[in-house]
Gaussian input, Z-matrix of N, CA and C with variables (Angstrom, degrees):
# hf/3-21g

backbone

0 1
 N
 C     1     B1
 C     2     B2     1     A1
 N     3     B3     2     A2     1     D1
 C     4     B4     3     A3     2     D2
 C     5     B5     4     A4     3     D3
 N     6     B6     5     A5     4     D4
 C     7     B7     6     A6     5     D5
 C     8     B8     7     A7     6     D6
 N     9     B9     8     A8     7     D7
 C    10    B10     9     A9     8     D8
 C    11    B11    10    A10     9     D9
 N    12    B12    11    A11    10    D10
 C    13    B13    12    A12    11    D11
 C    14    B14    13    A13    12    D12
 N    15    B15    14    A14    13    D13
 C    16    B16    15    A15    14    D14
 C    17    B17    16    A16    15    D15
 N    18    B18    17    A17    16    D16
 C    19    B19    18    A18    17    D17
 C    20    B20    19    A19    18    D18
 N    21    B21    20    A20    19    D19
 C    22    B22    21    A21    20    D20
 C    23    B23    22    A22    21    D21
 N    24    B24    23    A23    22    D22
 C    25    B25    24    A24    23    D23
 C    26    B26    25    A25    24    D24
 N    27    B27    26    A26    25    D25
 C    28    B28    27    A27    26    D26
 C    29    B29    28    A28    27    D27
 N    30    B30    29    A29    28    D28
 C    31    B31    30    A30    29    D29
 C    32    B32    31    A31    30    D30
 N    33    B33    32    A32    31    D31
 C    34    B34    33    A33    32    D32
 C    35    B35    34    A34    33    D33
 N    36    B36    35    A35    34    D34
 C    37    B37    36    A36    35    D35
 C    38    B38    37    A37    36    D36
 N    39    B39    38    A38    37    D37
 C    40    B40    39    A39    38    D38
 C    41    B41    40    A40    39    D39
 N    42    B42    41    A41    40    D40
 C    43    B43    42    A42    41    D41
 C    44    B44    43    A43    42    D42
 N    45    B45    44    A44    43    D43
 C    46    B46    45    A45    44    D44
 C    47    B47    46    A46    45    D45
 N    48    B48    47    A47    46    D46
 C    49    B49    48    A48    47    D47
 C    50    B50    49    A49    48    D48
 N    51    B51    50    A50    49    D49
 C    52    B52    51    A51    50    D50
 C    53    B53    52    A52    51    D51
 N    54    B54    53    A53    52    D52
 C    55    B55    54    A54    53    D53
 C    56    B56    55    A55    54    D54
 N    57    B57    56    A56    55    D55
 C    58    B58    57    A57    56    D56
 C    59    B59    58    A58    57    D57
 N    60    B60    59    A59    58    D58
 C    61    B61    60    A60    59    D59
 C    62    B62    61    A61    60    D60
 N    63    B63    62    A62    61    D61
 C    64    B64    63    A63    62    D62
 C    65    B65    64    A64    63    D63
 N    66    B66    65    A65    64    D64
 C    67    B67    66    A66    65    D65
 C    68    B68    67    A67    66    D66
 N    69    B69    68    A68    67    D67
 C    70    B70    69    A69    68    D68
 C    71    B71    70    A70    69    D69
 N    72    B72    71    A71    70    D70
 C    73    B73    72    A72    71    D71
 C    74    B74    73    A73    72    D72
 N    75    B75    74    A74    73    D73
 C    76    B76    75    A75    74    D74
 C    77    B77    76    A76    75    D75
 N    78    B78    77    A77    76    D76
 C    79    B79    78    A78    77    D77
 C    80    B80    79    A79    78    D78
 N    81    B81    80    A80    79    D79
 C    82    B82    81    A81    80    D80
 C    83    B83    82    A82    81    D81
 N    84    B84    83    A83    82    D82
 C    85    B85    84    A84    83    D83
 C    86    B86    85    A85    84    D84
 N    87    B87    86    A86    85    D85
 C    88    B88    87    A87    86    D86
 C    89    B89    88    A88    87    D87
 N    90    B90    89    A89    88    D88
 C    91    B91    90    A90    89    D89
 C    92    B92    91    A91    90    D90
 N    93    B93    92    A92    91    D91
 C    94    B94    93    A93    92    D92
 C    95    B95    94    A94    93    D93
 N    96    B96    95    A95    94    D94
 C    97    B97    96    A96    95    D95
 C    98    B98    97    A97    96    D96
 N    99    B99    98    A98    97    D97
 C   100   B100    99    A99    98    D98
 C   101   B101   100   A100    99    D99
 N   102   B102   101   A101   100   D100
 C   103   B103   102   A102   101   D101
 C   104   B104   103   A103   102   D102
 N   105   B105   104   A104   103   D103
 C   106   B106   105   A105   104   D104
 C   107   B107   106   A106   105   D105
 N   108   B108   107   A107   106   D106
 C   109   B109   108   A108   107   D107
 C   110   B110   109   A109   108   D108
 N   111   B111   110   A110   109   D109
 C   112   B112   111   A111   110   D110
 C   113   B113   112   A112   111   D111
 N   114   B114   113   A113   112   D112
 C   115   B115   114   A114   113   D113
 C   116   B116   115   A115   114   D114
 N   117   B117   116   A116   115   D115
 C   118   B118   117   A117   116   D116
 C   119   B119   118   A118   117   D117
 N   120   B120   119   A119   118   D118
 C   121   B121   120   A120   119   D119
 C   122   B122   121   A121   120   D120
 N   123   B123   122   A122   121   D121
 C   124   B124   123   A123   122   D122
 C   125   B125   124   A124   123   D123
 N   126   B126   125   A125   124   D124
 C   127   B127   126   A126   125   D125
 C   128   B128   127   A127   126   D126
 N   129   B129   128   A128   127   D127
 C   130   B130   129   A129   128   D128
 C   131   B131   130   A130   129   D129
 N   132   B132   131   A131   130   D130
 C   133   B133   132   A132   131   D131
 C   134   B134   133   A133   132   D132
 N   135   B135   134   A134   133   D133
 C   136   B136   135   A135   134   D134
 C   137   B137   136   A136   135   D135
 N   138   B138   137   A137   136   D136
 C   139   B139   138   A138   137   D137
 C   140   B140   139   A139   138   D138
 N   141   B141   140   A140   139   D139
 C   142   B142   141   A141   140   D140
 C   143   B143   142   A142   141   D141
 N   144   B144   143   A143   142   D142
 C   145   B145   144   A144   143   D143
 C   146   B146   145   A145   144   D144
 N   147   B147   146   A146   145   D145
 C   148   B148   147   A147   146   D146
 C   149   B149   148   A148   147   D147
 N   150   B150   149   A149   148   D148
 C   151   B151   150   A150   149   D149
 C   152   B152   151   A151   150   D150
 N   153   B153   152   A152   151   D151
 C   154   B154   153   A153   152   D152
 C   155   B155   154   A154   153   D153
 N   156   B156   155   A155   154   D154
 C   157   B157   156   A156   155   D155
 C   158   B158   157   A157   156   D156
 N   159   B159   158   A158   157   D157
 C   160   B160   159   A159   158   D158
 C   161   B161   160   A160   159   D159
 N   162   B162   161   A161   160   D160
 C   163   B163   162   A162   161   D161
 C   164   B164   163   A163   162   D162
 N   165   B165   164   A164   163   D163
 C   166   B166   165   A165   164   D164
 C   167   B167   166   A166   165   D165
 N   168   B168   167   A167   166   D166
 C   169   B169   168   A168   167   D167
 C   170   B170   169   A169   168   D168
 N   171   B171   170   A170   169   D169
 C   172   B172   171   A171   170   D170
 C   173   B173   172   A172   171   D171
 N   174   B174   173   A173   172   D172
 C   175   B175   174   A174   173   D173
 C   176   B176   175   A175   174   D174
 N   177   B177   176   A176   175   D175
 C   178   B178   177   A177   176   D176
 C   179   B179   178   A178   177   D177
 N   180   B180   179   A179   178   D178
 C   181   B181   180   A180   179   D179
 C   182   B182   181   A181   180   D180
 N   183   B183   182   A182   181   D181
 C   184   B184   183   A183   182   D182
 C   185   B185   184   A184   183   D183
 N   186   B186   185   A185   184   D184
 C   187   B187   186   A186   185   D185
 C   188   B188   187   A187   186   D186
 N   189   B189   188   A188   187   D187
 C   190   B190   189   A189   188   D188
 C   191   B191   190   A190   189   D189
 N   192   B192   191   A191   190   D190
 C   193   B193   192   A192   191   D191
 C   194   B194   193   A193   192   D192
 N   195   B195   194   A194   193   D193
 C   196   B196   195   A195   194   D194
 C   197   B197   196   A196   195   D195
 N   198   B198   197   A197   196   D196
 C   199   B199   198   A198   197   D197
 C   200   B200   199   A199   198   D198
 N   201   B201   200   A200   199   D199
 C   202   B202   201   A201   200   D200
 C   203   B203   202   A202   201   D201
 N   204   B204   203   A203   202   D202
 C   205   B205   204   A204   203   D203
 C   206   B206   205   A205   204   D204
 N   207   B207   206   A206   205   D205
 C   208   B208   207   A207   206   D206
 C   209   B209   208   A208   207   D207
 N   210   B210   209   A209   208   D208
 C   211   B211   210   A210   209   D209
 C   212   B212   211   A211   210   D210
 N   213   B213   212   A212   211   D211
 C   214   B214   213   A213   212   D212
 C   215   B215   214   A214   213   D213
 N   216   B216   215   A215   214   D214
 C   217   B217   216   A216   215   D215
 C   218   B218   217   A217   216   D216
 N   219   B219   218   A218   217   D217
 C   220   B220   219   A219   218   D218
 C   221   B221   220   A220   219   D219
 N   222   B222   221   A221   220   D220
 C   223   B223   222   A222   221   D221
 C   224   B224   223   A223   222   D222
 N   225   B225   224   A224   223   D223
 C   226   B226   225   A225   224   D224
 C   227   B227   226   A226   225   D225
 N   228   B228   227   A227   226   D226
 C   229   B229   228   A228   227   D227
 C   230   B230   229   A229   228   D228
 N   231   B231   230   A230   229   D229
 C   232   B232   231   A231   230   D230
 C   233   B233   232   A232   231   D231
 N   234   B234   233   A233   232   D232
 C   235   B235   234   A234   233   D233
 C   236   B236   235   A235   234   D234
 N   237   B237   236   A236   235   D235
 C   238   B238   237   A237   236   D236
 C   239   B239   238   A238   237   D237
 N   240   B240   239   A239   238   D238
 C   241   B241   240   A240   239   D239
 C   242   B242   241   A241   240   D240
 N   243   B243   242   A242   241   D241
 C   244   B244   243   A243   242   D242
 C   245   B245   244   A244   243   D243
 N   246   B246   245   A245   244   D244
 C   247   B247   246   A246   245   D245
 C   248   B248   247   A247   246   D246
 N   249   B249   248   A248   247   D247
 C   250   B250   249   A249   248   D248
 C   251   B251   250   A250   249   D249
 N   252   B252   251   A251   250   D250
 C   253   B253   252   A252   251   D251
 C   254   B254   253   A253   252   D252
 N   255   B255   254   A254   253   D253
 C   256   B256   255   A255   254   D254
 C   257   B257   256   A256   255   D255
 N   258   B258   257   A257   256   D256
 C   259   B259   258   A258   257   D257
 C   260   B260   259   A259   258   D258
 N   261   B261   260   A260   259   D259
 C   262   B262   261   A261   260   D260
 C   263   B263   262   A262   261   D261
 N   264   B264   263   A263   262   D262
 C   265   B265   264   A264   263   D263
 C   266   B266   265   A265   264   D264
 N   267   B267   266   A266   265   D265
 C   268   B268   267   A267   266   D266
 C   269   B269   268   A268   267   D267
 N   270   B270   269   A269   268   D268
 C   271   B271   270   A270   269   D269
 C   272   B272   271   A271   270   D270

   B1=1.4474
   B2=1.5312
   B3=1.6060
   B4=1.9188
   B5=1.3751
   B6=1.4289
   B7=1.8648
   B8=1.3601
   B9=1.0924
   B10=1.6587
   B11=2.0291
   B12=1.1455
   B13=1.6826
   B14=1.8359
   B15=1.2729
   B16=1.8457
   B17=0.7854
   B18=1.6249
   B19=1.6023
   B20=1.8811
   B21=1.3488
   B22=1.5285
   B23=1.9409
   B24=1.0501
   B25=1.4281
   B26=1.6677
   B27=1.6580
   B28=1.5883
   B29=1.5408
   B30=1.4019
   B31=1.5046
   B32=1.6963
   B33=1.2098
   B34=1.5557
   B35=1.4817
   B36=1.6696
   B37=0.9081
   B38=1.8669
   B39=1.1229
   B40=1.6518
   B41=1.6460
   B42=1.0034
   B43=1.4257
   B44=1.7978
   B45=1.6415
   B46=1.3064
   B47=1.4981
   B48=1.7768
   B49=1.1371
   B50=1.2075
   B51=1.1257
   B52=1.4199
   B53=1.5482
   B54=1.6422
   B55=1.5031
   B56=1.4621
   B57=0.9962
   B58=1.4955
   B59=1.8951
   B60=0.8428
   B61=1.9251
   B62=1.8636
   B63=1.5982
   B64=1.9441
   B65=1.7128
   B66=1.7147
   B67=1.2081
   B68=1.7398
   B69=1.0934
   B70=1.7388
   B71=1.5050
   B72=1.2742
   B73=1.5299
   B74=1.2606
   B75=1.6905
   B76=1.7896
   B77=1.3129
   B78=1.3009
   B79=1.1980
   B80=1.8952
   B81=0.9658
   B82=1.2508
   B83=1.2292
   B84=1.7313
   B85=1.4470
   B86=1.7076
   B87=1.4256
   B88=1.8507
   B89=1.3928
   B90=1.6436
   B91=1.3425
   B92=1.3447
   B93=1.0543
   B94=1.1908
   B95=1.5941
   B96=1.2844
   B97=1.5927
   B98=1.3111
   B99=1.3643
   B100=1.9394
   B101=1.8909
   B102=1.2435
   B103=1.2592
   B104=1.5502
   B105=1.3559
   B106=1.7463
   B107=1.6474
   B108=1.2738
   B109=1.6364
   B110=1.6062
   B111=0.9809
   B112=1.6105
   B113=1.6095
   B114=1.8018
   B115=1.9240
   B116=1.3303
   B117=1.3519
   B118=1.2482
   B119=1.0350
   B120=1.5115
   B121=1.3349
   B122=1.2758
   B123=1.4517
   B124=1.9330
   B125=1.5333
   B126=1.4299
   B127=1.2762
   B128=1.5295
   B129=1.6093
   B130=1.9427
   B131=1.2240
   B132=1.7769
   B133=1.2943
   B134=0.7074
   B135=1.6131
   B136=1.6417
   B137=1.6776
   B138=0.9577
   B139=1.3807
   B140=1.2764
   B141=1.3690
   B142=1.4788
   B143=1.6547
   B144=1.4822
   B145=1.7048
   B146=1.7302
   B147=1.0883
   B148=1.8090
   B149=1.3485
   B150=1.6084
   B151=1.5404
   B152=1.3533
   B153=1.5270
   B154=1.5176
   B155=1.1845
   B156=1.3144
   B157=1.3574
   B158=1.8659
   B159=0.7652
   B160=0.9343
   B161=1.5943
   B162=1.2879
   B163=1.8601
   B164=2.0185
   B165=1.1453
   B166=1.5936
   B167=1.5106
   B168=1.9012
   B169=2.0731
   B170=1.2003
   B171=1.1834
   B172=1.3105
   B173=1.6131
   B174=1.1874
   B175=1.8798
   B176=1.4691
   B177=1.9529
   B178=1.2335
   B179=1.7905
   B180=0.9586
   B181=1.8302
   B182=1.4193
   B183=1.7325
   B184=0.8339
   B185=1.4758
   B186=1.0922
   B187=1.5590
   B188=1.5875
   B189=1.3408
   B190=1.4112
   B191=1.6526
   B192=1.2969
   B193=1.6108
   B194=1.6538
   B195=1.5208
   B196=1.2678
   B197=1.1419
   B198=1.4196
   B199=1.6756
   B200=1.1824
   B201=1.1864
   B202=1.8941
   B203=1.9107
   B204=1.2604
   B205=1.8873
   B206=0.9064
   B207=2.0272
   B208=1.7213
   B209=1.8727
   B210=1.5518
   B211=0.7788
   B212=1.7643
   B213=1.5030
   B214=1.3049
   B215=2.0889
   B216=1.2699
   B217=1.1115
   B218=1.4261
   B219=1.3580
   B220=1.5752
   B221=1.4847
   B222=1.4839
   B223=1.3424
   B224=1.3386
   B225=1.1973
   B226=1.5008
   B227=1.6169
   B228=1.2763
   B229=1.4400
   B230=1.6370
   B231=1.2993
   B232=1.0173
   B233=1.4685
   B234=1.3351
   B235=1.6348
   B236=1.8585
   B237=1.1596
   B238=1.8059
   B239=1.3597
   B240=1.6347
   B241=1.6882
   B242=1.5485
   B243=2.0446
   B244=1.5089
   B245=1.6848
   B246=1.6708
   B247=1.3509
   B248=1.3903
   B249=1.3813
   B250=1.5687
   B251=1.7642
   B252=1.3396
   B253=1.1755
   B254=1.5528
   B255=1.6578
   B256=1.5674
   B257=1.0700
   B258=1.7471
   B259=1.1169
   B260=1.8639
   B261=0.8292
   B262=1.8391
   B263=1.4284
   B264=1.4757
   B265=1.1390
   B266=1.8001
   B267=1.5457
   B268=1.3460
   B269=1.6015
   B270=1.5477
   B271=1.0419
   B272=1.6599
   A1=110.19
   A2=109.78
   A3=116.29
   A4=98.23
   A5=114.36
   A6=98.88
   A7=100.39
   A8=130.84
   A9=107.77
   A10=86.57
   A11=115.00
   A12=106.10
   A13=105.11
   A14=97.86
   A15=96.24
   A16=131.06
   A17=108.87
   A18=111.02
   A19=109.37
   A20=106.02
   A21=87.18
   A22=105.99
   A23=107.71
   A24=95.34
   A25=113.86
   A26=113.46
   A27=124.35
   A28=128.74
   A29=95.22
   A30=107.12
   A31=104.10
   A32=123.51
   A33=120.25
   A34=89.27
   A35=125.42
   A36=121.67
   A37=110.65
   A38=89.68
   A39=106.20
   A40=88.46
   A41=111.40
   A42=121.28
   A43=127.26
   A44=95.24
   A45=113.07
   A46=115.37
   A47=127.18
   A48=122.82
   A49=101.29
   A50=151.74
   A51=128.98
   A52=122.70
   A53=94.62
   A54=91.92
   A55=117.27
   A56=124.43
   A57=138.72
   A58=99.67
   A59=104.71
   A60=96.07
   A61=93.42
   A62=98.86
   A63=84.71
   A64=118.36
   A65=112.11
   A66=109.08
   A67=113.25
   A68=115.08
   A69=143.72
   A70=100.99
   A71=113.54
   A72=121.39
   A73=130.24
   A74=106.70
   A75=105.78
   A76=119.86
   A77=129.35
   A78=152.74
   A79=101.15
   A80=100.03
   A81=105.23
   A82=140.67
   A83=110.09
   A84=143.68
   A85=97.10
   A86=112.34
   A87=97.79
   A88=105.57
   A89=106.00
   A90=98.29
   A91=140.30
   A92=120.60
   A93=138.35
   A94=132.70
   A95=105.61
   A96=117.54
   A97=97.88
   A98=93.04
   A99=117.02
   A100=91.80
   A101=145.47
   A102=152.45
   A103=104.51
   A104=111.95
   A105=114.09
   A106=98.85
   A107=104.66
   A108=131.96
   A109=100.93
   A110=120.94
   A111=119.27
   A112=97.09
   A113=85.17
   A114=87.50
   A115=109.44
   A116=143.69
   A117=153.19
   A118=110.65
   A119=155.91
   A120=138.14
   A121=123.36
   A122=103.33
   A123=109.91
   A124=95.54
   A125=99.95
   A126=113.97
   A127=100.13
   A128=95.26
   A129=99.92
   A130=83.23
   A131=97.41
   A132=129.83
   A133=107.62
   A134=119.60
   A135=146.11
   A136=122.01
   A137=109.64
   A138=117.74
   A139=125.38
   A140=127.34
   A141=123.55
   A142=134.53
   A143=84.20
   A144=99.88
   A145=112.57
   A146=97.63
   A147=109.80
   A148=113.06
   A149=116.80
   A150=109.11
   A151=112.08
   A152=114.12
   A153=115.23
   A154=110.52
   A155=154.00
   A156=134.11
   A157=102.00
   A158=143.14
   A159=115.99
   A160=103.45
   A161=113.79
   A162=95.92
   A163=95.25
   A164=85.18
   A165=105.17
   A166=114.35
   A167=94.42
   A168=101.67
   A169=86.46
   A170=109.79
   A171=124.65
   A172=123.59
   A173=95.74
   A174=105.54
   A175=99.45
   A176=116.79
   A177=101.54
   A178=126.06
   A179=105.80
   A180=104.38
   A181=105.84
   A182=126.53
   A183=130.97
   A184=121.60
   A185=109.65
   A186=127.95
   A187=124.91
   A188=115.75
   A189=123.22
   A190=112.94
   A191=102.00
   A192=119.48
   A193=92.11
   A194=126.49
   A195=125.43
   A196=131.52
   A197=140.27
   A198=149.96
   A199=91.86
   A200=121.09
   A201=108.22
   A202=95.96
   A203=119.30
   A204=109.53
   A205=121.22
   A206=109.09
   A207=121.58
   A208=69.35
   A209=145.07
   A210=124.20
   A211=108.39
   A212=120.20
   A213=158.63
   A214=98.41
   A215=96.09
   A216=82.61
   A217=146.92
   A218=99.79
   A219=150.22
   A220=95.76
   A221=117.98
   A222=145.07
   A223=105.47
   A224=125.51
   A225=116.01
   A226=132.71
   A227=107.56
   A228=100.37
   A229=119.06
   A230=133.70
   A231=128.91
   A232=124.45
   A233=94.03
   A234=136.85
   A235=83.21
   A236=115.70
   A237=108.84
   A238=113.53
   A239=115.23
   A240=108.63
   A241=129.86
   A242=98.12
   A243=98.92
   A244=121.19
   A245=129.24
   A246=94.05
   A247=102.94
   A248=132.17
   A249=112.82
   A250=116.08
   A251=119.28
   A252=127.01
   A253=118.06
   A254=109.98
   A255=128.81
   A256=108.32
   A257=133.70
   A258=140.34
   A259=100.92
   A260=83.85
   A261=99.51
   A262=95.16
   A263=126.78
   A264=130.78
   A265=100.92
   A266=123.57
   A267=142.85
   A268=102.29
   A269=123.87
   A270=125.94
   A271=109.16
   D1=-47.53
   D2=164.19
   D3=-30.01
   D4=-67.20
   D5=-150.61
   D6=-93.55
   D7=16.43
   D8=177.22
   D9=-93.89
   D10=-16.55
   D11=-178.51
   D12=-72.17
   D13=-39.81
   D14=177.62
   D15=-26.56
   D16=-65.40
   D17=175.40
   D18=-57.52
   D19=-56.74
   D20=-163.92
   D21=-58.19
   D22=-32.29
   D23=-165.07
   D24=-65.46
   D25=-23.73
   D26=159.45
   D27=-71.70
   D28=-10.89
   D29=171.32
   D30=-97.77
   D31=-9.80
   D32=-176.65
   D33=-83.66
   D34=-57.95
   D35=-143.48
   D36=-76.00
   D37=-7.02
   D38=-175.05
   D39=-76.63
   D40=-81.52
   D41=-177.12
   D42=-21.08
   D43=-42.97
   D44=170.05
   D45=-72.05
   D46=-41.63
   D47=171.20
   D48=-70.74
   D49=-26.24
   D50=169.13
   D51=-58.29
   D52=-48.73
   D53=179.46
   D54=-59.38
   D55=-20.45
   D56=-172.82
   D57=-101.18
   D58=13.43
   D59=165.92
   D60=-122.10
   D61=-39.56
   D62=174.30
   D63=-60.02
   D64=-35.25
   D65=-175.26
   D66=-80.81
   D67=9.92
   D68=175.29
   D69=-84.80
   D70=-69.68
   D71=171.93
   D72=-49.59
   D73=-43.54
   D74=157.43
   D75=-98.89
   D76=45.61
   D77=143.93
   D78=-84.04
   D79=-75.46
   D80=-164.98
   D81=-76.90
   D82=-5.45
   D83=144.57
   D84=-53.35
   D85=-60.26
   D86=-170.16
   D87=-55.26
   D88=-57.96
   D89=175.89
   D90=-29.48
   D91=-55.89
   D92=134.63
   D93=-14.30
   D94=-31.96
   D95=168.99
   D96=-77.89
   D97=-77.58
   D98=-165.24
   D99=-38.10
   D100=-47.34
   D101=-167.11
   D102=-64.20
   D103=-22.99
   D104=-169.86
   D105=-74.78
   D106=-48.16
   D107=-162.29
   D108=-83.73
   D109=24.82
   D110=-178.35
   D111=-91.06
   D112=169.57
   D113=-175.25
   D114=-83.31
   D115=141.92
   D116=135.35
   D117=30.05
   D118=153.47
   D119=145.18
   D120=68.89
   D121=11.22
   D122=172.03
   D123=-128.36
   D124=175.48
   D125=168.98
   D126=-168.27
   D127=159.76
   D128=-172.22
   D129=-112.53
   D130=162.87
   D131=177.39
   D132=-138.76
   D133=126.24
   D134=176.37
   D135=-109.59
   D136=110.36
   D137=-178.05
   D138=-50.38
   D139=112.69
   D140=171.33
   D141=-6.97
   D142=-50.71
   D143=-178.87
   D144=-84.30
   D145=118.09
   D146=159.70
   D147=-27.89
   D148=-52.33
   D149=-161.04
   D150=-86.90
   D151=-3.61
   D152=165.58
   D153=-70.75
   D154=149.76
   D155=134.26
   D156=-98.77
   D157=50.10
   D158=-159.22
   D159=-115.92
   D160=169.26
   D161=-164.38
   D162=-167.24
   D163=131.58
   D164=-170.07
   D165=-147.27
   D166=138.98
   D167=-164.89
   D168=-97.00
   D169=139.48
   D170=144.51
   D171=-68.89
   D172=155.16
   D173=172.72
   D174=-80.09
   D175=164.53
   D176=158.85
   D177=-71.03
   D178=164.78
   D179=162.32
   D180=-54.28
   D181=137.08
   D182=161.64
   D183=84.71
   D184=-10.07
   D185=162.60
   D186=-46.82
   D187=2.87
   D188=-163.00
   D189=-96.66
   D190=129.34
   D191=-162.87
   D192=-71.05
   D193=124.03
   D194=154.79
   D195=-72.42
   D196=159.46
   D197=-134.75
   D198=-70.51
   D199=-31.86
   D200=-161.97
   D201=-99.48
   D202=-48.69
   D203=147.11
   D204=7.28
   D205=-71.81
   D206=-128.48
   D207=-103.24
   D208=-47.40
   D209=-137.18
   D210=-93.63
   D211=-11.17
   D212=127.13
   D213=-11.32
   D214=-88.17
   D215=173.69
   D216=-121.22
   D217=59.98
   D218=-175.58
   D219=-87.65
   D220=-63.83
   D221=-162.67
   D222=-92.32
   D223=-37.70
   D224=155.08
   D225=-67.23
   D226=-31.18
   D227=160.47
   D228=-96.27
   D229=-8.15
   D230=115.76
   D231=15.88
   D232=-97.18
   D233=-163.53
   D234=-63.77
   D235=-61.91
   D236=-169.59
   D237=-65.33
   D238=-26.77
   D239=176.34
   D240=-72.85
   D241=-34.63
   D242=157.14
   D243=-65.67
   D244=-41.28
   D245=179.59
   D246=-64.55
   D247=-46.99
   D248=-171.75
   D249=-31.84
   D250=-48.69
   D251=-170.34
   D252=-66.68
   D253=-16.68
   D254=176.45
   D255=-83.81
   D256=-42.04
   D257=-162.00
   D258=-83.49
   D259=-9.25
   D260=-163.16
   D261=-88.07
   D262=-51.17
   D263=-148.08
   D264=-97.47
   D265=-17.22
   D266=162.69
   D267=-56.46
   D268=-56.06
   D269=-171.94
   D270=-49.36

């Protein structure tokens, strides 16, 4: 009675990795849309492996705010969190 279940239960499981490599494929067809329509100056990255899905933009190269930049607007949001914290404390 064990082995007459084998086969069917290796034939389910076949069936299921299939269904799960087609729903892989229209995964990655949308992706694939949504990737056309991205902003300018990005791009996604998709991991080699199937069982990742996982997917992350990069910044461009060279995009990086220098010390006097970052410290620029350090002091500007700064400056916007205390009035927030005044307007807050009026209420």
């Amino acid at each position: 009675m064990l082995q007459d279940k084998r086969p069917l239960e290796l034939a389910l499981k076949g069936l299921e990795a299939e269904r799960l490599m087609h729903v892989d494929e229209e995964i990655a067809a949308i992706q694939a849309q949504l990737n056309s329509n991205a902003a300018p100056g990005t791009t996604r990255v998709v991991t080699a492996s199937p069982n990742e899905r996982t997917v992350t933009a990069q910044s461009r190269p060279g995009s990086h705010l220098t010390p006097a930049g970052r410290k620029k607007l350090s002091d500007l949001m700064t400056k916007r969190w205390a009035e927030r914290r005044k307007a807050a404390a009026k209420k």
